[in-house]
N, C-alpha and C positions, 0 to 999 in steps of 0.2 A: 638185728643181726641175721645172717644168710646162717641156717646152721645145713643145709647143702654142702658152702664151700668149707666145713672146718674138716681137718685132718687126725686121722683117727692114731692112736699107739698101737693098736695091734688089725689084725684083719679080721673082717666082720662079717658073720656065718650069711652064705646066700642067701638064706632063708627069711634075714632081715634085710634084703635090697629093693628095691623098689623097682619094679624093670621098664617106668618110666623115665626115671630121671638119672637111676644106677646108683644111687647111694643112699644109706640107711634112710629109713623111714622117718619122716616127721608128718608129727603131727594124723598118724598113719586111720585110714578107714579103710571098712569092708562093704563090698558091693554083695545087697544079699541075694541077686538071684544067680550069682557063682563062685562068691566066695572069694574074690580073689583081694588082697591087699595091695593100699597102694597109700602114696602119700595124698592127702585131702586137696594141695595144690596144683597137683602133677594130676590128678584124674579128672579135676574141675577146667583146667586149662585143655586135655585130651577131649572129653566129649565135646570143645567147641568146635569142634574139625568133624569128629565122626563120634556117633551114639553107638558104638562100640564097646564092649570091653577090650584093650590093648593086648590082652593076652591068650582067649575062645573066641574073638571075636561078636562073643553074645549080647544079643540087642540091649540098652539100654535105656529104659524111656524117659526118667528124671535123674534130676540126682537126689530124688526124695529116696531112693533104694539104698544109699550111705549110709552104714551105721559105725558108731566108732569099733575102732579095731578091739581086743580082746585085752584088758588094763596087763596081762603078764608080756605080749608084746611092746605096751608099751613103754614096758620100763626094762623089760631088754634094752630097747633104744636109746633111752634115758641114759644107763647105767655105763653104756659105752666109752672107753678110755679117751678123752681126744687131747690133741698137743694146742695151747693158747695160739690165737691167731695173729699175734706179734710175735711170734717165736724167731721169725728173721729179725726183729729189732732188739733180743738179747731176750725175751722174758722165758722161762725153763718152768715155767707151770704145765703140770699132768694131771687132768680127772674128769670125771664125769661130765657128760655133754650138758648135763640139765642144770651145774654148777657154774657152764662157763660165764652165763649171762652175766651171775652175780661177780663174778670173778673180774671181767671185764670192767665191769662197773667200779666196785669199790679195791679191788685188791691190786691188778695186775696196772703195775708204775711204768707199762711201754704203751698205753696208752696213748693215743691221742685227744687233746682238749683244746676248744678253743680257749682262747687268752682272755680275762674276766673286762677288760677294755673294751667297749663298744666300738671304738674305731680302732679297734687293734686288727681281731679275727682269725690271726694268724693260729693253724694250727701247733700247741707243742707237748711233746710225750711231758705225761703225769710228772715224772720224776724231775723235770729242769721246770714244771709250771712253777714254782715259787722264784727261782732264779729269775726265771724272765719278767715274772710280776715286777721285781726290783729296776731291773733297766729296762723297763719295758718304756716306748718313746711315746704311745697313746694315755700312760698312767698319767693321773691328774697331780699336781704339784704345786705347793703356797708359794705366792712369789713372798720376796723379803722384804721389798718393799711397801705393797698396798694390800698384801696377804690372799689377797684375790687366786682362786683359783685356777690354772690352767694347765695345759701339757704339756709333757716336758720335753714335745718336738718341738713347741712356741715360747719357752721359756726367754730364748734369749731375745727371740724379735719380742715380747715382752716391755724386756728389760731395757729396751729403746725406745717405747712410746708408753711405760708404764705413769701414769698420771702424779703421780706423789714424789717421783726421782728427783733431788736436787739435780740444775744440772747450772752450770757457770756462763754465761754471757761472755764471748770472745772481745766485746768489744768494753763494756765498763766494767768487766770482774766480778760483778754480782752475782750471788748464787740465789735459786728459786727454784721452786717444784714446776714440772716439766708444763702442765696443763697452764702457767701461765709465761712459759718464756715465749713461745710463740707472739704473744701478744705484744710483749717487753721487748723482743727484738725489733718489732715495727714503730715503736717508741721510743728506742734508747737514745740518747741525747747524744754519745760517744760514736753513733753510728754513719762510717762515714758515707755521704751523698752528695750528689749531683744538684746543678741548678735544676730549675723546674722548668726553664728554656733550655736547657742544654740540648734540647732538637732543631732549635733556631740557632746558634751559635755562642750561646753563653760556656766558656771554658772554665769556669768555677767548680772548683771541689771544696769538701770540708764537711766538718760535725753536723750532724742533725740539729744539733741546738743553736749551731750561727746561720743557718737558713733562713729565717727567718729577718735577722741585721741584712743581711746578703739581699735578699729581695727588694728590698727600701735602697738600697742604692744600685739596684742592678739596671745598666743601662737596659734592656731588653724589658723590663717590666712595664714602662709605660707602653710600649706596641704591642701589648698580650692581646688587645682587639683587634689589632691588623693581623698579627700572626694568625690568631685563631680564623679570619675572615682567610687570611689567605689557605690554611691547611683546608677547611671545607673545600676553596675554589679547586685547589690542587686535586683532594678528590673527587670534588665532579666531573674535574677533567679526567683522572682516572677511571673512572666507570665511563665518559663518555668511549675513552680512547677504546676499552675492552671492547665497548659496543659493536667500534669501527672492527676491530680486530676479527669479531665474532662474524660481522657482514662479510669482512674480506673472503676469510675461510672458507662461509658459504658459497660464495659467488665461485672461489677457486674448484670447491666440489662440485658444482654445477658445470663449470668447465670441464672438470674431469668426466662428467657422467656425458657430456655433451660429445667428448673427444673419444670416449667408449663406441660412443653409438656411430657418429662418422664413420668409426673405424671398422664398426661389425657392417654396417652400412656396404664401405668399402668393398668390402670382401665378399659380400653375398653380390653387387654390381661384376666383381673380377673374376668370379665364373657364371655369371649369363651369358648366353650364346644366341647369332640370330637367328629370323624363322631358317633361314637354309642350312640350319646343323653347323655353321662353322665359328671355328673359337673367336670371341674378340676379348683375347687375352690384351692385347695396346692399349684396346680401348677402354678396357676396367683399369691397366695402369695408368692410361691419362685421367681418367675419373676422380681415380683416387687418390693420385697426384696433387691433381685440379681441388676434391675435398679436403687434402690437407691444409693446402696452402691458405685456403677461404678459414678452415679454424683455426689456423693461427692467428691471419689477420685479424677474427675475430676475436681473441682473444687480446691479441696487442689492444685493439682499439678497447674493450673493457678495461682492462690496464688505466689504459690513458684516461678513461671515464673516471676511474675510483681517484686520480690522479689529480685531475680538474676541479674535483667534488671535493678534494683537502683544501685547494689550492682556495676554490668557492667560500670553504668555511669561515677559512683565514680573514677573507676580504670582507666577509659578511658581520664577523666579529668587529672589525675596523670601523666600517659604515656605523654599527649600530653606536660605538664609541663616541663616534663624530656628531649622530645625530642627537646624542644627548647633550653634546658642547651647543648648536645649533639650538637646540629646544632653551637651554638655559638663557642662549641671550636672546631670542626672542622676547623670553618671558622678561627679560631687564628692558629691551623696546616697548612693549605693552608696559610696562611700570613709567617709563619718560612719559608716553602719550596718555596715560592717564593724569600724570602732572599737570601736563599741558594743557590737558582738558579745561583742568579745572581752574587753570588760571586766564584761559578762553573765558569760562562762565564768571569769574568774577571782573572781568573786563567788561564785559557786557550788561552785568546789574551794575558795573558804577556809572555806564552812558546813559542809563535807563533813570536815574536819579535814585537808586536802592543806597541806604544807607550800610556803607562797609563798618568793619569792627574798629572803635576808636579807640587810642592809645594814652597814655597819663601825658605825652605833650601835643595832642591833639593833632598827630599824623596819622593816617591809612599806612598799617603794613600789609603789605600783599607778599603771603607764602605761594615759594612754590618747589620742588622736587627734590633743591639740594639746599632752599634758604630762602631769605626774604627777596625781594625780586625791583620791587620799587616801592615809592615813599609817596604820598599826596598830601596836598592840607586837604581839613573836612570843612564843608562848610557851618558856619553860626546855625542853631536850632533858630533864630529869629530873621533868616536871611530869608527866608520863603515869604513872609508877611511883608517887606521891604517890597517885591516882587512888583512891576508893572500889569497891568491884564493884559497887554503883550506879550509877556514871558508866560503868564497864563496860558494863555491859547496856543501860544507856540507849541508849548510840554503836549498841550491838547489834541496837537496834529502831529504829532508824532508818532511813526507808525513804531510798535515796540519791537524787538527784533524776537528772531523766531527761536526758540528755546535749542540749545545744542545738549540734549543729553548724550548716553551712551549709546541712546537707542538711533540718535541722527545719523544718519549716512556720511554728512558732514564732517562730524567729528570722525567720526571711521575712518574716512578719508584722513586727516590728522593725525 
């Protein structure tokens, strides 16, 4: 506390003033090489300016020259009548300066105190602090339900996520404590919902619990891997189209930066002048006439580029469509001429005298691509022995034919 600023009941002999700061002494010493009194604050703050005494101006060279004032002065000062310094807030205390501290302290109810809630702070005079304790909005409070402690500025939003609250299910009327309805609501069997195609066109509503029947006969369930093929496709094309979107914009701002500079261009050509000092004001208007016209054009024809370059996409998407129809039967041609191959090579080991595969009624079947192809008889295991040494020697001069694999150019051709 300032006892400077407190206010005295009567007036107070000059001889107890201070005639540094003009009001009774505290805390008061004497300077001993003059004597003079002064308060211990007021003369420590004065020498920081000048090593003076404020009143002979007699030199001072420490303030080790201080010594306390005379104990009958000091309880002059002491003993002084003063008015409480809440006295504008109602409080009618009169006494001694040296009393006021305690006074202040314990007695005087115009007091200011903070509010005993840490997040209160709020200052309130001594006499309403118990009041305010009671409705105070930072005082801590048991909820009713989970008994848990809080304030009773959050009491009520509380009371809306407090963990133990029954609370009732809108949809099947069940009651349950709050920390498991959240869970129960994403559960509840009475809860009504949508198909799980309802983004492809399924119009079905209904309980949570016939969703499940719903799905088993829902037409859209068997195309959940087209859908899903096609919502990917849909967004690639989404990101692709942004992509275009992002180029566009760019190329637009590049035009604008392009049709800036033409145009500063312009105008630094529509005041040059030639060597003979005279204006070719026409001439920088045909200039920049002449420049407008070229970026525009310029700019149509980029148009028409980005234009082309859809148009491009479009057709390039088409081709590659086709050329998988194309790759596919290809690959059904190479599948014939492989048949054919191989019904070439077994044509050729039956000329050659190779015994083909025999059957339970003693026919040659010859496979080929889509079925059996033709029938032979085979001849008797003892028909060879029968044989002339003409037929011998024949087989003997026989040139054998030349092997057609895959690797013959022959067959290639085929």
């Amino acid at each position: 506390m300032d006892l400077n600023s407190v206010v005295y009941v009567e007036s107070v002999n000059s001889n107890l003033i201070c005639c540094v700061c003009q009001t009774p002494f505290v805390d008061p010493v004497v300077i001993e090489s003059c004597g003079h009194t002064f308060c211990k604050n007021c003369i420590t703050q004065a020498l920081l300016t000048r090593s003076t005494c404020p009143v002979d101006r007699s030199h001072i060279s420490s303030v080790n020259e201080f010594r306390p004032a005379a104990k009958i002065i000091v309880n002059m000062v002491n003993e002084l009548l003063t008015y409480c310094p809440n006295k504008n807030a109602g409080c009618t205390y009169q006494g001694q300066r040296q009393l006021l501290i305690y006074h202040l302290k314990e007695e005087c109810m115009f007091a200011k105190l903070a509010c005993r809630n840490e997040e209160c702070g709020e200052m309130i005079l001594k006499k309403d602090l118990s009041k305010h304790m009671e409705s105070c909005k930072a005082r801590m409070v048991k909820c009713e339900n989970c008994e848990a402690k809080v304030q009773l500025s959050t009491l009520e939003g509380h009371k809306f996520t407090c963990p133990v609250k029954n609370i009732e299910c809108p949809f099947c009327h069940t009651t349950r404590i709050q920390s498991e309805h959240t869970l129960h609501l994403e559960e509840c069997p009475e809860k009504p919902v949508t198909c799980l195609h309802v983004e492809f066109g399924c119009s079905w509503e209904g309980r949570q619990c016939d969703l499940s029947d719903h799905i088993v006969s829902c037409s859209y369930e068997p195309l959940k891997g087209f859908f899903s093929m096609y919502k990917q496709r849909n967004e690639a094309l989404e990101q692709e189209n942004q992509q275009l979107r992002t180029n566009i914009q760019e190329l637009n701002n590049t035009v604008d930066l392009l049709e800036n500079q033409v145009s500063a261009m312009s105008d630094w050509l529509s005041n040059f002048t030639d060597p003979k000092g005279l204006s070719s004001n026409s001439e920088g208007q045909h200039l920049n006439s002449s420049a407008h016209d070229i970026l525009l054009s310029g700019n149509d024809h980029i148009k028409n580029e980005i234009e082309n370059l859809n148009f491009s996409l479009v057709d390039i998407d088409a081709i590659m469509t086709e050329n998988m129809r194309m790759q596919e039967e290809i690959q059904s041609v190479k599948n014939i001429c492989h048949g054919l191959r191989m019904q070439m090579h077994y044509l050729l080991m039956e000329k050659r005298g190779g015994e083909p595969s025999v059957g339970t009624t003693g026919s040659v079947v010859r496979t080929g691509l889509n079925g059996p192809i033709g029938i032979g008889r085979t001849v008797p295991p003892n028909a060879n022995n029968s044989k002339s040494g003409h037929d011998t020697s024949l087989e003997s001069n026989m040139r054998p034919p030349r092997s057609l694999g895959p690797e013959s150019p022959r067959q290639e051709k085929l």
